[in-house]
PDB file of N, CA, C and O in Angstrom:
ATOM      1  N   UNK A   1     -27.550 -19.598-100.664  1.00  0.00           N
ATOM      2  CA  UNK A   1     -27.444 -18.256-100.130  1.00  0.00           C
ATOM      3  C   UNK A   1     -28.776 -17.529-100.336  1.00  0.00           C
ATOM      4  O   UNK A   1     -29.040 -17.007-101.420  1.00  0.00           O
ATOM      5  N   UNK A   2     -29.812 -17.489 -99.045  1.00  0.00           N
ATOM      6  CA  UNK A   2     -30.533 -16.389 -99.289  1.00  0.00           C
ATOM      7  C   UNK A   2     -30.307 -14.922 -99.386  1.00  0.00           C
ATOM      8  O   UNK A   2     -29.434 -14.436 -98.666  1.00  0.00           O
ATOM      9  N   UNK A   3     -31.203 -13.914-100.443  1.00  0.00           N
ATOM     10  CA  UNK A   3     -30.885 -13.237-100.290  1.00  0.00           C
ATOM     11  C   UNK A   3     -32.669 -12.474 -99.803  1.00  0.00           C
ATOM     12  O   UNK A   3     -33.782 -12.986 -99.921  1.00  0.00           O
ATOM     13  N   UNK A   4     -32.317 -11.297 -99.333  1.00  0.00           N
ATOM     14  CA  UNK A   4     -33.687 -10.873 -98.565  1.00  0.00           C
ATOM     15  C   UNK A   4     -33.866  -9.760 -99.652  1.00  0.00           C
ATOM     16  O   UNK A   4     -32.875  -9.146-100.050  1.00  0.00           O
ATOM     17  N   UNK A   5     -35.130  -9.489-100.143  1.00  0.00           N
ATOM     18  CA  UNK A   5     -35.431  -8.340-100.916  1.00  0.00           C
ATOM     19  C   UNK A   5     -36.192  -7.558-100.099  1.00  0.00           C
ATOM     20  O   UNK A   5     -36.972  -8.127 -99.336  1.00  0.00           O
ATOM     21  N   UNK A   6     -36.101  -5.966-100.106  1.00  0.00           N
ATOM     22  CA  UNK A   6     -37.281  -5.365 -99.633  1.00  0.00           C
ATOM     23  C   UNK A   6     -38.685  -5.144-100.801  1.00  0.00           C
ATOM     24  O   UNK A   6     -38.883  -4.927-101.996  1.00  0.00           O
ATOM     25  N   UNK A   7     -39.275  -5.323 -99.794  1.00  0.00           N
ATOM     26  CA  UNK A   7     -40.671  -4.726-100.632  1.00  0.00           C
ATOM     27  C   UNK A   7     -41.084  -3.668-101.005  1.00  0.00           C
ATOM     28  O   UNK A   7     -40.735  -2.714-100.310  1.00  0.00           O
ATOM     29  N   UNK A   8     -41.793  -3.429-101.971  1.00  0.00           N
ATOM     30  CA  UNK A   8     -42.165  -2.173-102.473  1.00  0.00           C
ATOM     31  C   UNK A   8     -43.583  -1.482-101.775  1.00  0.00           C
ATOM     32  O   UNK A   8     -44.743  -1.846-101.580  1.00  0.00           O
ATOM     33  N   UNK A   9     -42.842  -0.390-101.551  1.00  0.00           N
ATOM     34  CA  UNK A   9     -43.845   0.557-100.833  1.00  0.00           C
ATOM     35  C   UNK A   9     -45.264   0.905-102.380  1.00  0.00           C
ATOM     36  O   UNK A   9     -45.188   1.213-103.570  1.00  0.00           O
ATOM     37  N   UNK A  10     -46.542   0.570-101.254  1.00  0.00           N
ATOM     38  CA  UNK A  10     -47.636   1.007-102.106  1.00  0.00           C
ATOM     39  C   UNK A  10     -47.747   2.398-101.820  1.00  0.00           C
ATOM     40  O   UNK A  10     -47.348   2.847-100.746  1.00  0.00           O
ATOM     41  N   UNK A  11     -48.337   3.222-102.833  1.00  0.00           N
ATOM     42  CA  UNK A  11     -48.220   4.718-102.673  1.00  0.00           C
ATOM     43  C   UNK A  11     -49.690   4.656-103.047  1.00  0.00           C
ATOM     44  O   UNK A  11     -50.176   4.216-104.089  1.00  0.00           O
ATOM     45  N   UNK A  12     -50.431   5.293-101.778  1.00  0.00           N
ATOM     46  CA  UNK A  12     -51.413   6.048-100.875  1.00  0.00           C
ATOM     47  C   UNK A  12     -52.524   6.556-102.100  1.00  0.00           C
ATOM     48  O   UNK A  12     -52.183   7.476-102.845  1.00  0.00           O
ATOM     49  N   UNK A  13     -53.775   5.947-102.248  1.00  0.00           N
ATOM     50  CA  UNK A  13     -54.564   6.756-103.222  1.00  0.00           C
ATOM     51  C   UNK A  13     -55.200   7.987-102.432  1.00  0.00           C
ATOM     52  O   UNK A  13     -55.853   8.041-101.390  1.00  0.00           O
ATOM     53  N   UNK A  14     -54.667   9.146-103.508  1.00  0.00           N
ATOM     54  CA  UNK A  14     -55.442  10.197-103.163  1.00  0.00           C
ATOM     55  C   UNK A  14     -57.130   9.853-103.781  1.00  0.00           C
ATOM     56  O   UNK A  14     -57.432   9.290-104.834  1.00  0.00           O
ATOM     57  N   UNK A  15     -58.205  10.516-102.516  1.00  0.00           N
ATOM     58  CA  UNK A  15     -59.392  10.504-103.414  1.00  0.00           C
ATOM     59  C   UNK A  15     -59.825  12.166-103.511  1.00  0.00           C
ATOM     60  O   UNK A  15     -60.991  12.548-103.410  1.00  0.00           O
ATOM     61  N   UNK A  16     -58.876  12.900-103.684  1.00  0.00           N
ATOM     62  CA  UNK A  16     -60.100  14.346-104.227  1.00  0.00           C
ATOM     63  C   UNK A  16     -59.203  14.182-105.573  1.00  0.00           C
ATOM     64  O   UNK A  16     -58.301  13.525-106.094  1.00  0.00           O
ATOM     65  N   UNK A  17     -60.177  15.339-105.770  1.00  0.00           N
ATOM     66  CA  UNK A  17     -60.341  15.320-107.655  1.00  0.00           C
ATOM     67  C   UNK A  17     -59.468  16.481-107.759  1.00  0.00           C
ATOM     68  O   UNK A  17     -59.306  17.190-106.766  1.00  0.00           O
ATOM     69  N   UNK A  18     -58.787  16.794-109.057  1.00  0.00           N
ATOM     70  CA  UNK A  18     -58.278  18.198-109.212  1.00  0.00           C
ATOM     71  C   UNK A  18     -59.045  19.271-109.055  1.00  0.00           C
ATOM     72  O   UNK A  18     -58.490  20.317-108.717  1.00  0.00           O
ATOM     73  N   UNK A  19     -60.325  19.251-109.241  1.00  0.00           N
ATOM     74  CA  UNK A  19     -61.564  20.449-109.197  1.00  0.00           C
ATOM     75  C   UNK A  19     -61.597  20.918-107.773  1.00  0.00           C
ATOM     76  O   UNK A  19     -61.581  22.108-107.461  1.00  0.00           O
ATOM     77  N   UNK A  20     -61.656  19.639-106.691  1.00  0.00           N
ATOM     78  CA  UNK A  20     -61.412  20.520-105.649  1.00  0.00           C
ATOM     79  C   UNK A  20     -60.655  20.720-104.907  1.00  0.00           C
ATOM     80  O   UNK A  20     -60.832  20.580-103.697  1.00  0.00           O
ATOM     81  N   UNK A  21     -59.469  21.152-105.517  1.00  0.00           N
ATOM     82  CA  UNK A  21     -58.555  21.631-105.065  1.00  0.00           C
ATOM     83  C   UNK A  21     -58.518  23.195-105.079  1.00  0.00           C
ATOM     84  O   UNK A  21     -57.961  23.695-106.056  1.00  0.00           O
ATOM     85  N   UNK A  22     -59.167  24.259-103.888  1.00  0.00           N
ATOM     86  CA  UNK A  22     -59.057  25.549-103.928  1.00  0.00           C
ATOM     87  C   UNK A  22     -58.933  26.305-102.991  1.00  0.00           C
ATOM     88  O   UNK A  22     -59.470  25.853-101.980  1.00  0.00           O
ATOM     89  N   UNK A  23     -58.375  27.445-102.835  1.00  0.00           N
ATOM     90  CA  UNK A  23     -57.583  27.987-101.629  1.00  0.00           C
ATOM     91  C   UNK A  23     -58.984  28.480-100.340  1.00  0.00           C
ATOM     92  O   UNK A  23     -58.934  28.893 -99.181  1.00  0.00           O
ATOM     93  N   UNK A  24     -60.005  28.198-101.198  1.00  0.00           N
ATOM     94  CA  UNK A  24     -60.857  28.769 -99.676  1.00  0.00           C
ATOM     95  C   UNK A  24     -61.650  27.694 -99.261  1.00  0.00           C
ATOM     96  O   UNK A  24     -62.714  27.792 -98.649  1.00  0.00           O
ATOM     97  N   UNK A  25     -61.020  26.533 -99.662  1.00  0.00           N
ATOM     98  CA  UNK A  25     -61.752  25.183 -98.660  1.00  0.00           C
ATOM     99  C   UNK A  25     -60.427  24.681 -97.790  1.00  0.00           C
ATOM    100  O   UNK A  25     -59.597  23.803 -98.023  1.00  0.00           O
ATOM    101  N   UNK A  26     -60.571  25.530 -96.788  1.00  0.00           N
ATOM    102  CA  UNK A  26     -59.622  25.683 -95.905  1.00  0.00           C
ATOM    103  C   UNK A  26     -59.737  24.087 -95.027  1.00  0.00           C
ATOM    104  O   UNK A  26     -58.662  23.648 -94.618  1.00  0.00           O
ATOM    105  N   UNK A  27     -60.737  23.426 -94.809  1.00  0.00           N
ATOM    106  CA  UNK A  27     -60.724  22.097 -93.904  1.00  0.00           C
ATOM    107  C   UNK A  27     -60.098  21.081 -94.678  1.00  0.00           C
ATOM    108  O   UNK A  27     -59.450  20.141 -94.219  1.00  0.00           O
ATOM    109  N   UNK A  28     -60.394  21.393 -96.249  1.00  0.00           N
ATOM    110  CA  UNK A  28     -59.735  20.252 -96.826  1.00  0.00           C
ATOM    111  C   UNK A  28     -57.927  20.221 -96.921  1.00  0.00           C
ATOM    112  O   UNK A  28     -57.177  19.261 -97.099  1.00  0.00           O
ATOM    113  N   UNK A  29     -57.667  21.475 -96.751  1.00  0.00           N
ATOM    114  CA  UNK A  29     -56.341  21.934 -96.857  1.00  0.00           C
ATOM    115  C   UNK A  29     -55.520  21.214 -95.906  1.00  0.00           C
ATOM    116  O   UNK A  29     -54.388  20.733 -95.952  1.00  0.00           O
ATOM    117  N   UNK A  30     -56.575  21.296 -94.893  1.00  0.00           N
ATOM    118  CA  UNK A  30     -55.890  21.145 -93.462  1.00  0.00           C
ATOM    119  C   UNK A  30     -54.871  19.478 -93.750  1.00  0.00           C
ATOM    120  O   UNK A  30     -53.759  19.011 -93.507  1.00  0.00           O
ATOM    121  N   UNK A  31     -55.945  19.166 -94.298  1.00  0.00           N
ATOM    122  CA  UNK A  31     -55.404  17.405 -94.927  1.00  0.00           C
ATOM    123  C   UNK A  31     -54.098  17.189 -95.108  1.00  0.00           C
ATOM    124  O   UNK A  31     -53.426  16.325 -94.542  1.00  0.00           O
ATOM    125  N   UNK A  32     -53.467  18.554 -96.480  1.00  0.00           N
ATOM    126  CA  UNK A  32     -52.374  18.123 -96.987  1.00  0.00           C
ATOM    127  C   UNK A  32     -51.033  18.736 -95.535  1.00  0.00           C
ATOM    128  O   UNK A  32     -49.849  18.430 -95.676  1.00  0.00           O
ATOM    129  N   UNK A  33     -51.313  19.232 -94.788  1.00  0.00           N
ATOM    130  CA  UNK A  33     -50.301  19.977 -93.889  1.00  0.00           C
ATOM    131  C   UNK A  33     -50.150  19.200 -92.337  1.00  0.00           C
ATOM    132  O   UNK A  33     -51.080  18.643 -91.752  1.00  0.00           O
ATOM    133  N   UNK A  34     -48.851  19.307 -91.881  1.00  0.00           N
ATOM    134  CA  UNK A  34     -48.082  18.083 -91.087  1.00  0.00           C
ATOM    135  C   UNK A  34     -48.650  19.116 -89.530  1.00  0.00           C
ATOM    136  O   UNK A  34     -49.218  20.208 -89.526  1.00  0.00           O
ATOM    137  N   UNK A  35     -48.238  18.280 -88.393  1.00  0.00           N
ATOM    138  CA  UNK A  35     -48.705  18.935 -87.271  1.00  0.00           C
ATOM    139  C   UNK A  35     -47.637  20.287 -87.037  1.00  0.00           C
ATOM    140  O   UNK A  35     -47.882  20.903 -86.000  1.00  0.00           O
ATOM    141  N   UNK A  36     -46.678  20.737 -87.724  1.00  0.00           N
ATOM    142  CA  UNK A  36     -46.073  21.608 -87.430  1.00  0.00           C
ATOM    143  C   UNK A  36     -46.406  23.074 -88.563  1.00  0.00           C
ATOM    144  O   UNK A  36     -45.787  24.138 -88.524  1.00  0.00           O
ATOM    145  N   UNK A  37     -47.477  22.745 -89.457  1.00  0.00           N
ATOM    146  CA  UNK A  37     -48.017  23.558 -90.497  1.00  0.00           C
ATOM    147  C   UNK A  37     -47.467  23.262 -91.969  1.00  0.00           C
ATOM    148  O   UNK A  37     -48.095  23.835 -92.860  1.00  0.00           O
ATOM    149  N   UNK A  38     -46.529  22.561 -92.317  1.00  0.00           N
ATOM    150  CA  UNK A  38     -45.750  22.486 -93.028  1.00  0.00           C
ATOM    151  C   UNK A  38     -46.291  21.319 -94.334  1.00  0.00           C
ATOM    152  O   UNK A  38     -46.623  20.159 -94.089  1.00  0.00           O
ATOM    153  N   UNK A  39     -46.281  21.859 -95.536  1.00  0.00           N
ATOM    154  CA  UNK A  39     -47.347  21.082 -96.328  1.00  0.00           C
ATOM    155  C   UNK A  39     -46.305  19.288 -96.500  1.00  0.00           C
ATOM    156  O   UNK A  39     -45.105  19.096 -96.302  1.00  0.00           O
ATOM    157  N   UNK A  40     -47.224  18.443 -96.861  1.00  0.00           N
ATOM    158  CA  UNK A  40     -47.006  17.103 -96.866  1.00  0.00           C
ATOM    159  C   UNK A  40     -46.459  17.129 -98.152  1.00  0.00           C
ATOM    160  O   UNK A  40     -47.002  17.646 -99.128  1.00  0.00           O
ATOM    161  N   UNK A  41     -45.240  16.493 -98.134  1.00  0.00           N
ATOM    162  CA  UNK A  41     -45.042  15.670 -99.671  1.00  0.00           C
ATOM    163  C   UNK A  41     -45.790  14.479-100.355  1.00  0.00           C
ATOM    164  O   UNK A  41     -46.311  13.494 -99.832  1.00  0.00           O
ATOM    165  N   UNK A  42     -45.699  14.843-101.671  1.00  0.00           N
ATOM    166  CA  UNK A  42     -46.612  14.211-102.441  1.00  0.00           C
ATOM    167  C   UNK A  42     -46.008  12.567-102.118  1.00  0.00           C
ATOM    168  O   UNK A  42     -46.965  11.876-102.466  1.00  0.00           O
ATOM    169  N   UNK A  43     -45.157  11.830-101.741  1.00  0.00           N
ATOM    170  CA  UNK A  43     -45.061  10.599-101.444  1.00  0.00           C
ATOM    171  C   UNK A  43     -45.997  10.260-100.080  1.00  0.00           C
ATOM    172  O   UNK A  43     -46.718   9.330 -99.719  1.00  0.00           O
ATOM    173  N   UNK A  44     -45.696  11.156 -99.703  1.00  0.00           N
ATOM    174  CA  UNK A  44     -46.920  10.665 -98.278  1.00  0.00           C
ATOM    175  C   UNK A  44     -48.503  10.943 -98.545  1.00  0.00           C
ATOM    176  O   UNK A  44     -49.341  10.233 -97.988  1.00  0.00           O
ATOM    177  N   UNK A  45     -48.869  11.972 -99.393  1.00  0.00           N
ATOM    178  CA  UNK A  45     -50.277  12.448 -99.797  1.00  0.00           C
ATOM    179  C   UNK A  45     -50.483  11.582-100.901  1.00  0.00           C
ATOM    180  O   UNK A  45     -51.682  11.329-101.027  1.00  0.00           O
ATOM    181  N   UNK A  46     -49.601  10.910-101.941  1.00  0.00           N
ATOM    182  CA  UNK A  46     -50.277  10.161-102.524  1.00  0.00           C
ATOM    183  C   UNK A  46     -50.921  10.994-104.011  1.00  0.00           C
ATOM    184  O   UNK A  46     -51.797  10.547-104.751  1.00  0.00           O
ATOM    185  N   UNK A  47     -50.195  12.293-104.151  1.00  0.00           N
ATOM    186  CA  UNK A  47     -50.505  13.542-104.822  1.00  0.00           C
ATOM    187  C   UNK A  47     -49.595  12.847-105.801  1.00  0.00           C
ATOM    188  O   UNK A  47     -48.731  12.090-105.358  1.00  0.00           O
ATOM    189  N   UNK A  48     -49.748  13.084-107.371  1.00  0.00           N
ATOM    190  CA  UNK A  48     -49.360  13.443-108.636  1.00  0.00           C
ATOM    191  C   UNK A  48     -48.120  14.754-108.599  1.00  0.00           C
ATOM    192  O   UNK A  48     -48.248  15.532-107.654  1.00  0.00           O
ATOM    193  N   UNK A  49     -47.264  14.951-109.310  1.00  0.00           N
ATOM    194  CA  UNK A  49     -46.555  15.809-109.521  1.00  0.00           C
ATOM    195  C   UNK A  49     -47.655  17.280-109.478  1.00  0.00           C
ATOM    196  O   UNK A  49     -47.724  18.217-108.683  1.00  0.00           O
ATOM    197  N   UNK A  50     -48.548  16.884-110.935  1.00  0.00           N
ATOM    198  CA  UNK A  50     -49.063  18.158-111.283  1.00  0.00           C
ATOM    199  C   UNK A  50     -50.568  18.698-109.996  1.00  0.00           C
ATOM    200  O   UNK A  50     -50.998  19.843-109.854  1.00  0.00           O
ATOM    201  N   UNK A  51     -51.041  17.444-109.267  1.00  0.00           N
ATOM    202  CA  UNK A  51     -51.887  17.494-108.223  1.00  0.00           C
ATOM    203  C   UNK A  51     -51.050  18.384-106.953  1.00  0.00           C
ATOM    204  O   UNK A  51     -51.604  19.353-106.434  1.00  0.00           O
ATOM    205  N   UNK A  52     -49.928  18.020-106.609  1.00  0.00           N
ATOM    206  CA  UNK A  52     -49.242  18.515-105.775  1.00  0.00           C
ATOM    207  C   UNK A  52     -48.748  20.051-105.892  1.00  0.00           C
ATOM    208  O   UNK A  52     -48.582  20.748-104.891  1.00  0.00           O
ATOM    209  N   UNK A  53     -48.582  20.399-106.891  1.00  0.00           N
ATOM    210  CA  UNK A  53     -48.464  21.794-107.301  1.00  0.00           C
ATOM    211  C   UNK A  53     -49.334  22.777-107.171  1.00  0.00           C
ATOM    212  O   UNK A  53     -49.134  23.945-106.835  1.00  0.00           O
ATOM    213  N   UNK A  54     -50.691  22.028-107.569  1.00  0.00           N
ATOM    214  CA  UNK A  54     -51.564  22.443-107.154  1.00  0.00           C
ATOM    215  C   UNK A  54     -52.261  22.798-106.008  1.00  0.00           C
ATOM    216  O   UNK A  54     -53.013  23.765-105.890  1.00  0.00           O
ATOM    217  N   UNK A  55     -51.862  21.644-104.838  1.00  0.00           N
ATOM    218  CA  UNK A  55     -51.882  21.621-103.635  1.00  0.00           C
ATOM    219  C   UNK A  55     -50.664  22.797-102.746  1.00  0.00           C
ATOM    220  O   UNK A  55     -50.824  23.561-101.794  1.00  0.00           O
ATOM    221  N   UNK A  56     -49.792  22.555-103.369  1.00  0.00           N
ATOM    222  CA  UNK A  56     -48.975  23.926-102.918  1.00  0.00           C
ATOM    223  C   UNK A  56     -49.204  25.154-102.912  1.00  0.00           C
ATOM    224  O   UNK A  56     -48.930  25.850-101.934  1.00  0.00           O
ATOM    225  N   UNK A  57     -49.791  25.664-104.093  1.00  0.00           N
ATOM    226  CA  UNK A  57     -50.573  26.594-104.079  1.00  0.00           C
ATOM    227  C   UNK A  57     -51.428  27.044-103.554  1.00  0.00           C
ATOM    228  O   UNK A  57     -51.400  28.157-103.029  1.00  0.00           O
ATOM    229  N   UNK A  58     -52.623  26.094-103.578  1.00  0.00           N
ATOM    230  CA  UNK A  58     -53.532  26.497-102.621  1.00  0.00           C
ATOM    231  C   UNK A  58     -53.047  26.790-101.051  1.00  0.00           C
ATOM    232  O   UNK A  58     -53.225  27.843-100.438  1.00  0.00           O
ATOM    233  N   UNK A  59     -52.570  25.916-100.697  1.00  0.00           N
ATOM    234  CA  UNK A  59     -52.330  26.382 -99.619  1.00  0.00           C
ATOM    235  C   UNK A  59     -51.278  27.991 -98.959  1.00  0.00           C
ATOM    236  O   UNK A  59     -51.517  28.759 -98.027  1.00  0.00           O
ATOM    237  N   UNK A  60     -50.143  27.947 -99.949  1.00  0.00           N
ATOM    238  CA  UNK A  60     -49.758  29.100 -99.496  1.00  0.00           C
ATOM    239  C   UNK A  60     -50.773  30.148 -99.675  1.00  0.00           C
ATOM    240  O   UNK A  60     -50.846  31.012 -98.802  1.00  0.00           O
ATOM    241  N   UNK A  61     -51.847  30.209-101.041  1.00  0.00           N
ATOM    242  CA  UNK A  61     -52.567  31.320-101.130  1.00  0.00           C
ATOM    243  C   UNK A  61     -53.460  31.271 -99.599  1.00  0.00           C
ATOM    244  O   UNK A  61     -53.380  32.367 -99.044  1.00  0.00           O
ATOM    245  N   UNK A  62     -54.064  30.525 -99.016  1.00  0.00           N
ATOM    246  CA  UNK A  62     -55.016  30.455 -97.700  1.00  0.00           C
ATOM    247  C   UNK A  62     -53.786  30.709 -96.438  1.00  0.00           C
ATOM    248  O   UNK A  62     -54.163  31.216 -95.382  1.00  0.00           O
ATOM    249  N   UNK A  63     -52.701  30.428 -96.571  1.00  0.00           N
ATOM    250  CA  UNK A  63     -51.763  31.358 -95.339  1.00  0.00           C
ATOM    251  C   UNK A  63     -51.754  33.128 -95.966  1.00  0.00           C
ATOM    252  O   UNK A  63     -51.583  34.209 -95.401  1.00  0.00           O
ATOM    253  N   UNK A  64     -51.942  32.854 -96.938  1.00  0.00           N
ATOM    254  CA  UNK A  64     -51.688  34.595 -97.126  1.00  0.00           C
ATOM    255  C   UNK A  64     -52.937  35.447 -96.859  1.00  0.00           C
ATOM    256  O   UNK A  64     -52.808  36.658 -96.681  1.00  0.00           O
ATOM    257  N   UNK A  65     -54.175  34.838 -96.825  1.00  0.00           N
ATOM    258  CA  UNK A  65     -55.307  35.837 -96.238  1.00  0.00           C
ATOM    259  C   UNK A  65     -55.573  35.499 -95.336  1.00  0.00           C
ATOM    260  O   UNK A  65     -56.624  35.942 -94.873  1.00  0.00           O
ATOM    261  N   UNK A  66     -54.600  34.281 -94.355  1.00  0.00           N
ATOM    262  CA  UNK A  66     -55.003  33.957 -93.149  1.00  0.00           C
ATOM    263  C   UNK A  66     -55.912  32.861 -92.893  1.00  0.00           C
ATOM    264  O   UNK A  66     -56.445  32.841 -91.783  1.00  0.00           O
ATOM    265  N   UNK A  67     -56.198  31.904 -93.762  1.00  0.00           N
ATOM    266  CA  UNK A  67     -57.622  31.327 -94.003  1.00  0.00           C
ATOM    267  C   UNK A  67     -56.987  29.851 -92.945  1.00  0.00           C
ATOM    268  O   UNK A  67     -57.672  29.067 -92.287  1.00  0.00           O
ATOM    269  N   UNK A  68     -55.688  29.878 -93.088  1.00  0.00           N
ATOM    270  CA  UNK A  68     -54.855  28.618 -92.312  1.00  0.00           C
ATOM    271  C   UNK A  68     -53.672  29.063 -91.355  1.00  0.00           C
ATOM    272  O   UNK A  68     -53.358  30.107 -91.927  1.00  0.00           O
ATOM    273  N   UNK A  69     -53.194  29.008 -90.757  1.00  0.00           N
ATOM    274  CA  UNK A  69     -52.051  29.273 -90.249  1.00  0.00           C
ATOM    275  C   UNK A  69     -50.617  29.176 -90.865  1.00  0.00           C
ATOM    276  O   UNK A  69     -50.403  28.242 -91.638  1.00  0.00           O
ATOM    277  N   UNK A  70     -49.872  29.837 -90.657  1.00  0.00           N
ATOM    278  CA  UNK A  70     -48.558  29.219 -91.307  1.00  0.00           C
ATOM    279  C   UNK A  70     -47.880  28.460 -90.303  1.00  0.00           C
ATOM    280  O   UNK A  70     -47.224  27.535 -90.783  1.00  0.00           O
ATOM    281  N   UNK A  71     -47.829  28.569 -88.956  1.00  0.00           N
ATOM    282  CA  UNK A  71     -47.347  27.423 -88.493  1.00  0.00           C
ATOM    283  C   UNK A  71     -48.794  27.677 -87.434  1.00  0.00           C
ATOM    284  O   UNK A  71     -49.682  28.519 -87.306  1.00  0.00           O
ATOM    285  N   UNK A  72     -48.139  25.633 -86.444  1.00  0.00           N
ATOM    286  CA  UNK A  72     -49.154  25.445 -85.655  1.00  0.00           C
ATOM    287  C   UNK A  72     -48.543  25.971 -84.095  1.00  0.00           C
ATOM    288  O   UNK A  72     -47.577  25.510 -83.487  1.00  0.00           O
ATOM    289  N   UNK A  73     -49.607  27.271 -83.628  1.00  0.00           N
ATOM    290  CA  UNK A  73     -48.392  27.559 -81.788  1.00  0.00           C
ATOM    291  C   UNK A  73     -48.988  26.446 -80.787  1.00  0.00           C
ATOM    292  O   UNK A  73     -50.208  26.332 -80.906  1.00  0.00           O
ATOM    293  N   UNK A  74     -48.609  25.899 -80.166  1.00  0.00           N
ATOM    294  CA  UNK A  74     -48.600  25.227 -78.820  1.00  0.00           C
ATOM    295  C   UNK A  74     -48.498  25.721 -77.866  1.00  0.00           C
ATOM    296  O   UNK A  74     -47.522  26.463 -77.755  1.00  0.00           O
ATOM    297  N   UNK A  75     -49.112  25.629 -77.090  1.00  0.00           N
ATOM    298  CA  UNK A  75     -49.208  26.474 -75.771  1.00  0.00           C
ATOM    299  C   UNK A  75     -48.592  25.560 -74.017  1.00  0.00           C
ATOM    300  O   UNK A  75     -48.644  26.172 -72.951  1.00  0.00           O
TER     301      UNK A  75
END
């Protein structure tokens, strides 16, 4: 009796550093957020618990002075 195993998903190296992670490097931001504006979970970014928090942050702070959009409009 075979039995079939699934394989284990490799999880995604992030390469920025915690340092630059900050709300007014708005291009890098753009990275962590999905085509509908909506930030990426850390299983798909490849983010740390405490990296990802961080990443949350930043980004809502750059929707709040406008530096990003909160969502993306389509025309």
């Amino acid at each position: 009796m075979a039995v079939d195993f699934k394989k284990r998903r490799r999880r995604v190296k992030l390469r920025v550093k915690i340092e630059e992670i900050d709300y007014k490097n708005a291009d890098l931001l753009k990275n962590f957020i999905n085509d509908k504006g909506r930030i990426k979970p850390a299983r798909v970014n490849g983010a740390s618990a405490k990296l990802q928090r961080k990443i949350a942050k930043a980004v809502k702070r750059a929707r709040n002075i406008a530096l990003i959009p909160y969502t993306k409009v389509e025309k």
